[in-house]
PADRENZA-411348 format. One record per residue: residue number from 1; residue in one letter; x, y, z of N, C-alpha, C, O, CB in turn. Coordinates in nm, 2 decimals, always signed. Glycine has a CB too. Layout:
! PADRENZA-411348
+-------+------+--------+--------+--------+--------+--------+--------+--------+--------+--------+--------+--------+--------+--------+--------+--------+
: lumfi : kevo :    n.u :    n.v :    n.w :   ca.u :   ca.v :   ca.w :    c.u :    c.v :    c.w :    o.u :    o.v :    o.w :   cb.u :   cb.v :   cb.w :
+-------+------+--------+--------+--------+--------+--------+--------+--------+--------+--------+--------+--------+--------+--------+--------+--------+
:   NUM :    a :      X :      Y :      Z :      X :      Y :      Z :      X :      Y :      Z :      X :      Y :      Z :      X :      Y :      Z :
...
+-------+------+--------+--------+--------+--------+--------+--------+--------+--------+--------+--------+--------+--------+--------+--------+--------+
END
This chain:
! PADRENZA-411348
+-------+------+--------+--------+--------+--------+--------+--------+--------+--------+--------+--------+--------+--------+--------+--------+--------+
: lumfi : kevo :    n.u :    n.v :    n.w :   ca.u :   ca.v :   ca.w :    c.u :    c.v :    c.w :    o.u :    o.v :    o.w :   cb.u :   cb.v :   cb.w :
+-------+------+--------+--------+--------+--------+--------+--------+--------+--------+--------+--------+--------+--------+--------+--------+--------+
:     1 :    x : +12.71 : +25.35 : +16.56 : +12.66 : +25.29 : +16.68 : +12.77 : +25.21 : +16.75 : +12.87 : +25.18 : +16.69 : +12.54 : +25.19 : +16.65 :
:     2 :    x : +12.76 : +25.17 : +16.87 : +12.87 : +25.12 : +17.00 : +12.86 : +24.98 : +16.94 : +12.77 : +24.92 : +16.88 : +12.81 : +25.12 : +17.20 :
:     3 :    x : +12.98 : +24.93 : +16.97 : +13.02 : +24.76 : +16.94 : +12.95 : +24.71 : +17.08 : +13.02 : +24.73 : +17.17 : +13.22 : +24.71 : +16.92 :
:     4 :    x : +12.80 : +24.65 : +17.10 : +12.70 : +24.56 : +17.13 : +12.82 : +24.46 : +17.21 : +12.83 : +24.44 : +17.33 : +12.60 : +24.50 : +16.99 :
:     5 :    x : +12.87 : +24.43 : +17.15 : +12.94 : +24.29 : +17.20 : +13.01 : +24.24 : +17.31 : +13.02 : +24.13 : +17.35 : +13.01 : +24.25 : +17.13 :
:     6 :    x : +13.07 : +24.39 : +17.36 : +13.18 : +24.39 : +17.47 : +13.06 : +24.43 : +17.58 : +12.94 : +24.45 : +17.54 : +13.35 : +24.52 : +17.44 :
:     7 :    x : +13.09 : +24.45 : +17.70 : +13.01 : +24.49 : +17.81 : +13.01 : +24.61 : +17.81 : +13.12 : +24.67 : +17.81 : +13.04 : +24.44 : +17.94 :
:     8 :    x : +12.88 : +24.70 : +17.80 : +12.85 : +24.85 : +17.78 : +12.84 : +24.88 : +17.93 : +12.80 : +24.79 : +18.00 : +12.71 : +24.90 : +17.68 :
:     9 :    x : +12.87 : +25.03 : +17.99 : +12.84 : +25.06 : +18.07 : +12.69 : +25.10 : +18.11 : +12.61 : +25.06 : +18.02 : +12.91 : +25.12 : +18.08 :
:    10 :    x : +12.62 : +25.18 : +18.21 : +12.49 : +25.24 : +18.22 : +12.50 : +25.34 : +18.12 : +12.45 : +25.35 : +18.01 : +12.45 : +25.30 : +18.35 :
:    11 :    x : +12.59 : +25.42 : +18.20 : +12.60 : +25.54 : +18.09 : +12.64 : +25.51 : +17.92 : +12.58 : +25.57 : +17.83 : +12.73 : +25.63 : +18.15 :
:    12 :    x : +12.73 : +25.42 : +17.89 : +12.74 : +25.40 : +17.73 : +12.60 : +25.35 : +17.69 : +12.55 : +25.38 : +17.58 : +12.88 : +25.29 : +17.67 :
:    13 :    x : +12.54 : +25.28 : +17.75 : +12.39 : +25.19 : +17.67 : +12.31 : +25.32 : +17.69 : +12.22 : +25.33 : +17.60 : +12.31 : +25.01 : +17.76 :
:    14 :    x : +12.29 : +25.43 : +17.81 : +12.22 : +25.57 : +17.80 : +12.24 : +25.62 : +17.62 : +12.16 : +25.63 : +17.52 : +12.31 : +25.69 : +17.93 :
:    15 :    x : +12.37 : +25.65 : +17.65 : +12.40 : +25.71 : +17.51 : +12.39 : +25.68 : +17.39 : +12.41 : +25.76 : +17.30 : +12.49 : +25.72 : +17.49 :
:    16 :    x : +12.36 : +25.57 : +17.39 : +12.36 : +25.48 : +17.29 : +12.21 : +25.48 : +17.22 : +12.17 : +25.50 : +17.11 : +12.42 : +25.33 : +17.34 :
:    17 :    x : +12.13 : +25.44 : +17.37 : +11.96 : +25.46 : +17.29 : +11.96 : +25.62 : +17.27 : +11.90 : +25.65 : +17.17 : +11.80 : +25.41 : +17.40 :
:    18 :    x : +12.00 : +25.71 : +17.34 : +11.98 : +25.83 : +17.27 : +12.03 : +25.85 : +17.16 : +11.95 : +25.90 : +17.09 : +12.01 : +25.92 : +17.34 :
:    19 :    x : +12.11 : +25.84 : +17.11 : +12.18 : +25.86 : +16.97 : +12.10 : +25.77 : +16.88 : +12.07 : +25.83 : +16.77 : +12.34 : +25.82 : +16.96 :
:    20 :    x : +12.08 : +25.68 : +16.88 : +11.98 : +25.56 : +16.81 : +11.80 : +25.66 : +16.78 : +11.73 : +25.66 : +16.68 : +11.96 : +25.38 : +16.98 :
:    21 :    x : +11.78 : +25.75 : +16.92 : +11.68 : +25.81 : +16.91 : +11.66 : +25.93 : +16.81 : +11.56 : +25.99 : +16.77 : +11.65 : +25.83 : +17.01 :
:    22 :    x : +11.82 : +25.94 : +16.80 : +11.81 : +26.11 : +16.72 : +11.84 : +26.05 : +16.57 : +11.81 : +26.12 : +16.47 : +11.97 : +26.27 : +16.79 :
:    23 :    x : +11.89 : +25.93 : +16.55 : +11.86 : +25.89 : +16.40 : +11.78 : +25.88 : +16.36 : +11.78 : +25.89 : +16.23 : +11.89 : +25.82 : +16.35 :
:    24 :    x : +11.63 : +25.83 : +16.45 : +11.52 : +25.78 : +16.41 : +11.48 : +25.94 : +16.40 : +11.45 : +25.95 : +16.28 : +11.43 : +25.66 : +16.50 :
:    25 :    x : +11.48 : +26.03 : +16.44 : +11.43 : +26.17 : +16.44 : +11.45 : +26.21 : +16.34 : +11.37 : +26.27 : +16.27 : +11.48 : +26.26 : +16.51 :
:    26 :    x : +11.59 : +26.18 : +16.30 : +11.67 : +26.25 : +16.15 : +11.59 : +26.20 : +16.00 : +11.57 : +26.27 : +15.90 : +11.86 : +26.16 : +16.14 :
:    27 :    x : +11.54 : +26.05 : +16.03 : +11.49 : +26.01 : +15.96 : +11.38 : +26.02 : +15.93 : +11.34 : +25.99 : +15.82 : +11.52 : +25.93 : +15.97 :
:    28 :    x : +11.29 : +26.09 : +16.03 : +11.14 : +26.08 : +15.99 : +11.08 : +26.15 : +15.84 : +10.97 : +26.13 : +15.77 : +11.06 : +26.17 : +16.12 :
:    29 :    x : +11.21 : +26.24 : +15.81 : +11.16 : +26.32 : +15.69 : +11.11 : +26.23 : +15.61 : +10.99 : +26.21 : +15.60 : +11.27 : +26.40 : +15.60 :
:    30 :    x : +11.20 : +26.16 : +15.55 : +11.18 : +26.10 : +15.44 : +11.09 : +26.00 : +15.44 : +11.03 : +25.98 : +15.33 : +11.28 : +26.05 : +15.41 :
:    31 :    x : +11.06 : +25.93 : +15.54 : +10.94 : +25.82 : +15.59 : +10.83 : +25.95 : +15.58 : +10.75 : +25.94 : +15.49 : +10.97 : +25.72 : +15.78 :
:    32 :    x : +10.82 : +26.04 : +15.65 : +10.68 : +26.07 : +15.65 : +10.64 : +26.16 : +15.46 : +10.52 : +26.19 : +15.43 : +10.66 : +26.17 : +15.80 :
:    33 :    x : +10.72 : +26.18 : +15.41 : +10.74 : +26.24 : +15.28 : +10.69 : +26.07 : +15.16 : +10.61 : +26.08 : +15.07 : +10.94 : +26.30 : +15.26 :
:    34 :    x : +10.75 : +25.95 : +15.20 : +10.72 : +25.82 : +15.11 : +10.58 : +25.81 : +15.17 : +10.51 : +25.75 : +15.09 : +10.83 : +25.68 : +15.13 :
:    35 :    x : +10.49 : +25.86 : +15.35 : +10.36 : +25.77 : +15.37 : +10.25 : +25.91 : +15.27 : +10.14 : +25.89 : +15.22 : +10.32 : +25.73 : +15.59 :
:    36 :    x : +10.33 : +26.02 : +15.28 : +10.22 : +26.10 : +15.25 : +10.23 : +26.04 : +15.10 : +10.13 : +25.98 : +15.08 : +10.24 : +26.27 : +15.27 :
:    37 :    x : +10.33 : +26.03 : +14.97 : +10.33 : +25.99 : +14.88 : +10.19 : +25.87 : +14.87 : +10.09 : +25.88 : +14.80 : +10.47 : +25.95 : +14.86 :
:    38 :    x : +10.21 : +25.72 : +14.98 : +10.12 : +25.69 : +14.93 :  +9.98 : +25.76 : +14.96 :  +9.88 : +25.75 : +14.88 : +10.12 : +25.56 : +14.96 :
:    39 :    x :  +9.97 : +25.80 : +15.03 :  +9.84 : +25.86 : +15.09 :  +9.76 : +25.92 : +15.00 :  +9.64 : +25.94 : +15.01 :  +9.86 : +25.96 : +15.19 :
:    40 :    x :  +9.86 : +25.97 : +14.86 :  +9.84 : +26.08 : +14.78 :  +9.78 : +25.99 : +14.67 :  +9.72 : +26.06 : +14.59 :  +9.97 : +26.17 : +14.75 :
:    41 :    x :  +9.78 : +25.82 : +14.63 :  +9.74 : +25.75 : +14.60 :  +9.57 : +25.74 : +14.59 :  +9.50 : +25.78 : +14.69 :  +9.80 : +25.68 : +14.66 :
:    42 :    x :  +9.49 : +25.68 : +14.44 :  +9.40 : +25.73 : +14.44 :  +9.31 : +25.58 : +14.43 :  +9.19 : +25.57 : +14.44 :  +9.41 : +25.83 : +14.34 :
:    43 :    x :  +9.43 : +25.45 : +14.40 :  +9.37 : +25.35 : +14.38 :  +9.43 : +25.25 : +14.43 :  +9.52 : +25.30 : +14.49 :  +9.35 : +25.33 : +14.28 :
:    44 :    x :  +9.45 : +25.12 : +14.45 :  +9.52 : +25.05 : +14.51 :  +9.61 : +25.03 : +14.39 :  +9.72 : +25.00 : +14.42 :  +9.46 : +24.95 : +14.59 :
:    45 :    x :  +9.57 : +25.02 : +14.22 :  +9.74 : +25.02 : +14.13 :  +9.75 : +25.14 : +14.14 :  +9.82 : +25.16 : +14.05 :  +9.76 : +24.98 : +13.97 :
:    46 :    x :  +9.74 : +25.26 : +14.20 :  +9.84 : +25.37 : +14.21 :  +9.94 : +25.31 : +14.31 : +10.07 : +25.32 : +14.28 :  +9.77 : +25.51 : +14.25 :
:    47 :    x :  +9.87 : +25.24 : +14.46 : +10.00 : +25.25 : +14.57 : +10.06 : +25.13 : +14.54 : +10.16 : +25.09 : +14.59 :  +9.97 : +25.24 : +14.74 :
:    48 :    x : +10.01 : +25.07 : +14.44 : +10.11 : +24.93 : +14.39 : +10.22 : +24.98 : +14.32 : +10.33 : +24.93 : +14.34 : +10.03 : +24.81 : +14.28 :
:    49 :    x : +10.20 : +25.09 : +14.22 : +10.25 : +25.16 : +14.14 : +10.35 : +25.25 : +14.23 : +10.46 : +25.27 : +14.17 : +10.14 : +25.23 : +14.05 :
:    50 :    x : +10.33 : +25.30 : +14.33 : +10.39 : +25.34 : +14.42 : +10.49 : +25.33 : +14.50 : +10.57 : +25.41 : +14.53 : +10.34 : +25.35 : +14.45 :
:    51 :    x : +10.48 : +25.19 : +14.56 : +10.53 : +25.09 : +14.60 : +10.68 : +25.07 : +14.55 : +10.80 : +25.06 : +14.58 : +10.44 : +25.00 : +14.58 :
:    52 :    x : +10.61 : +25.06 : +14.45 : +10.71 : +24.97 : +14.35 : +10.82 : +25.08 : +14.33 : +10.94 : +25.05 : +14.29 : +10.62 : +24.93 : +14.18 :
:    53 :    x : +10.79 : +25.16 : +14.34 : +10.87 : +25.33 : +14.25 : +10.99 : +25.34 : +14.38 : +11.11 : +25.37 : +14.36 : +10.72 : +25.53 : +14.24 :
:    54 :    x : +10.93 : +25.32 : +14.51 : +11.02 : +25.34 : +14.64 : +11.15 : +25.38 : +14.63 : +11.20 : +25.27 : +14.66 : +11.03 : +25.24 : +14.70 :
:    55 :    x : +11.24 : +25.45 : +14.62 : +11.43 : +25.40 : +14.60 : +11.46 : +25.32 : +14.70 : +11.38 : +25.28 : +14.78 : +11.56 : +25.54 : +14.63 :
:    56 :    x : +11.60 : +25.27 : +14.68 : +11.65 : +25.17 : +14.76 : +11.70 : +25.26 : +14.86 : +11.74 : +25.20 : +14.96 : +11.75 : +25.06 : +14.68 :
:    57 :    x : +11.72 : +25.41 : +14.87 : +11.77 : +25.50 : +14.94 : +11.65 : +25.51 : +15.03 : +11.69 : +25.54 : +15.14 : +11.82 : +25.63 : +14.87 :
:    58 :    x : +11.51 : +25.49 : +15.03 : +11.41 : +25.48 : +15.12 : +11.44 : +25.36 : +15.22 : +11.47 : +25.37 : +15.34 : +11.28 : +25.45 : +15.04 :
:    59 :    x : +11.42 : +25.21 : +15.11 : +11.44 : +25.12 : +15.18 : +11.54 : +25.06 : +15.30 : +11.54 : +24.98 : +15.39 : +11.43 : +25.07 : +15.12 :
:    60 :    x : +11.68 : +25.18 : +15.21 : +11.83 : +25.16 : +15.31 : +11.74 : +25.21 : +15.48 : +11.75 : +25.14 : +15.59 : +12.00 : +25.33 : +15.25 :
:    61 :    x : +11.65 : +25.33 : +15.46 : +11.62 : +25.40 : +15.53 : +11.57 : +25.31 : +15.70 : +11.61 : +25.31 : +15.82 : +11.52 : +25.48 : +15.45 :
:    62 :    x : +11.47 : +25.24 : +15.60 : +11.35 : +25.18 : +15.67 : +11.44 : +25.01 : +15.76 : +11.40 : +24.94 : +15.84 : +11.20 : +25.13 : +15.52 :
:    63 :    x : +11.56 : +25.00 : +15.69 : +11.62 : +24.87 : +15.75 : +11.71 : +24.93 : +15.85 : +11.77 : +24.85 : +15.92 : +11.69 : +24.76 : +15.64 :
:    64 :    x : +11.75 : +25.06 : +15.86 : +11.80 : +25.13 : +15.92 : +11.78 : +25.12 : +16.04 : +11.85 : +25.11 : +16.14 : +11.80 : +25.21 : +15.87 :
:    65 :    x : +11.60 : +25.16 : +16.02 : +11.51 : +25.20 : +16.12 : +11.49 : +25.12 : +16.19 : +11.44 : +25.14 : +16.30 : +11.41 : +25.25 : +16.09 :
:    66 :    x : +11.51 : +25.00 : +16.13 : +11.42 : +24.87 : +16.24 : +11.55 : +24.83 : +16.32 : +11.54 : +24.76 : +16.42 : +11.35 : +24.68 : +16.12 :
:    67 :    x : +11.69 : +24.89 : +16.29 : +11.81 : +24.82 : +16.38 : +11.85 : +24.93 : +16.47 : +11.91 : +24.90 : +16.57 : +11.95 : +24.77 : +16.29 :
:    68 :    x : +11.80 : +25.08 : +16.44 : +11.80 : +25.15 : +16.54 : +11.69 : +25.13 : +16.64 : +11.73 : +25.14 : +16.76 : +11.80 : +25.26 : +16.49 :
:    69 :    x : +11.55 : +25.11 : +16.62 : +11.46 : +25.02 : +16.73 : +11.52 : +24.93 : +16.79 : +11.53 : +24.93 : +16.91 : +11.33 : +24.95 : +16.68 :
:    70 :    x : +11.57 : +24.81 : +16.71 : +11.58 : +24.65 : +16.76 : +11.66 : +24.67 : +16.89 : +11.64 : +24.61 : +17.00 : +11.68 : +24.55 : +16.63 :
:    71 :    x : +11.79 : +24.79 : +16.84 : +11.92 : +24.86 : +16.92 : +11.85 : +24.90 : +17.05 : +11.91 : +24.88 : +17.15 : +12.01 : +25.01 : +16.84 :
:    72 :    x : +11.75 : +24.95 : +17.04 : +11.69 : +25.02 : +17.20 : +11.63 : +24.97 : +17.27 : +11.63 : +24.99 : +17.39 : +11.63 : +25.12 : +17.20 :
:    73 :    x : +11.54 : +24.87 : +17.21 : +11.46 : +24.75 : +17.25 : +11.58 : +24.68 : +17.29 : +11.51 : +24.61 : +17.36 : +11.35 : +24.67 : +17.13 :
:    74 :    x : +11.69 : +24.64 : +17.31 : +11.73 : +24.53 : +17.35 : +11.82 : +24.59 : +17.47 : +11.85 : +24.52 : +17.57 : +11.80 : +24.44 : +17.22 :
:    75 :    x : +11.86 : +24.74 : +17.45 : +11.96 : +24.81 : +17.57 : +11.85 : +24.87 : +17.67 : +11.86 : +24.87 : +17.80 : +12.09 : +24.95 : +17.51 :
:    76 :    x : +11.75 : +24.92 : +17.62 : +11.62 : +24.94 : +17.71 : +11.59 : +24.81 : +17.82 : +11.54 : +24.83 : +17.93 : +11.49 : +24.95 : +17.59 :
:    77 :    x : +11.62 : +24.68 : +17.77 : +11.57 : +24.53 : +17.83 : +11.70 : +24.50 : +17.92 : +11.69 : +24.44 : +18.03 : +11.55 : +24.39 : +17.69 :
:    78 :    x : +11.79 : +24.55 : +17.87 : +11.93 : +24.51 : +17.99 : +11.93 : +24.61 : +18.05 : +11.97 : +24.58 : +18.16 : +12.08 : +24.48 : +17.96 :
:    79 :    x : +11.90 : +24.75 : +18.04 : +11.89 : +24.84 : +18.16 : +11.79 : +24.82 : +18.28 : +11.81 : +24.84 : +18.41 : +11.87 : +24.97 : +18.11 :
:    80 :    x : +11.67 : +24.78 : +18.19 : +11.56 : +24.67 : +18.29 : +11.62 : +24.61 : +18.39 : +11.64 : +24.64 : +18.51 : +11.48 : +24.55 : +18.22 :
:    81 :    x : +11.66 : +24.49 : +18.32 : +11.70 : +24.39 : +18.38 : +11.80 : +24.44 : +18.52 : +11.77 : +24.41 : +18.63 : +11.77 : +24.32 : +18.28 :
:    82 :    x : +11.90 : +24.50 : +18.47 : +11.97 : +24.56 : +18.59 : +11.95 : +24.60 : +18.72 : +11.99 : +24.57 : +18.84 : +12.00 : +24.65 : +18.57 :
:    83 :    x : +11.84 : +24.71 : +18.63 : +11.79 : +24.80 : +18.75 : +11.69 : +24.68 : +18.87 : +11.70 : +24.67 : +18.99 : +11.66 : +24.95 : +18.66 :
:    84 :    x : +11.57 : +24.57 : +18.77 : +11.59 : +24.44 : +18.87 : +11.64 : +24.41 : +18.96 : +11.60 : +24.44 : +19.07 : +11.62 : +24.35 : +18.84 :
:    85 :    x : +11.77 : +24.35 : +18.93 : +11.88 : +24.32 : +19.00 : +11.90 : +24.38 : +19.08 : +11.88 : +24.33 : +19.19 : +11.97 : +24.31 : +18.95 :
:    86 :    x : +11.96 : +24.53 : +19.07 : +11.99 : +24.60 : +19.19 : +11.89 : +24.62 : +19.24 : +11.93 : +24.61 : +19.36 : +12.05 : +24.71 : +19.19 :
:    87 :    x : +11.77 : +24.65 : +19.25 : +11.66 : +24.65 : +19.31 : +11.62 : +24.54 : +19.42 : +11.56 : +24.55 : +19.52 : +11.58 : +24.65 : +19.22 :
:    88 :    x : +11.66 : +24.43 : +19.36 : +11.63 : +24.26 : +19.43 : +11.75 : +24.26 : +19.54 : +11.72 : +24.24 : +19.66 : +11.67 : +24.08 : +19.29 :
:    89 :    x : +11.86 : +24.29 : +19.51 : +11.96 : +24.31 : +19.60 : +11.92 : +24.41 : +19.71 : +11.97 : +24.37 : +19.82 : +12.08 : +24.35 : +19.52 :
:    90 :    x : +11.85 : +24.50 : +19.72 : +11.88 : +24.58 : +19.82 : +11.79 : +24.55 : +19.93 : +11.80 : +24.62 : +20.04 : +11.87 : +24.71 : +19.78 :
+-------+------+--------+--------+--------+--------+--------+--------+--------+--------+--------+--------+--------+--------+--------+--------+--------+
END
């Protein structure tokens, strides 16, 4: 992902939630493979039991996932903002 910190262009923050979008894509396997797991649960100590069993290669997954959202939610809000701006200007 783009270093956030320096001033992105339209186009680099474009690119940026799209690529952010095709990780979350990449990722769905395995998230939807761990919800059917619990689903497959028969009691609530099975999904406790379940739970518990998770790899940390899931969880890399899922913290992954919340910074590829957080990433688009926040370039999604300054492209807003912009488009505002130039909007108010004209």
């Amino acid at each position: 992902m783009a270093d956030i910190n320096r001033e992105m262009t339209r186009e680099e923050m474009e690119a940026e939630i799209r690529a952010c979008k095709a990780l979350l894509n990449e990722s769905d396997h395995e998230i939807i493979q761990t919800l059917e797991g619990i689903c497959d649960c028969t009691s609530a100590t099975g999904i406790i039991s379940f739970l518990k069993s998770i790899t940390d290669d899931v969880k890399e997954i899922i913290v992954k996932r919340r910074s590829y959202r957080q990433t688009i939610i926040n370039l999604e809000a300054q492209l807003n903002s912009e488009t505002a701006t130039q909007d108010a200007e004209v």
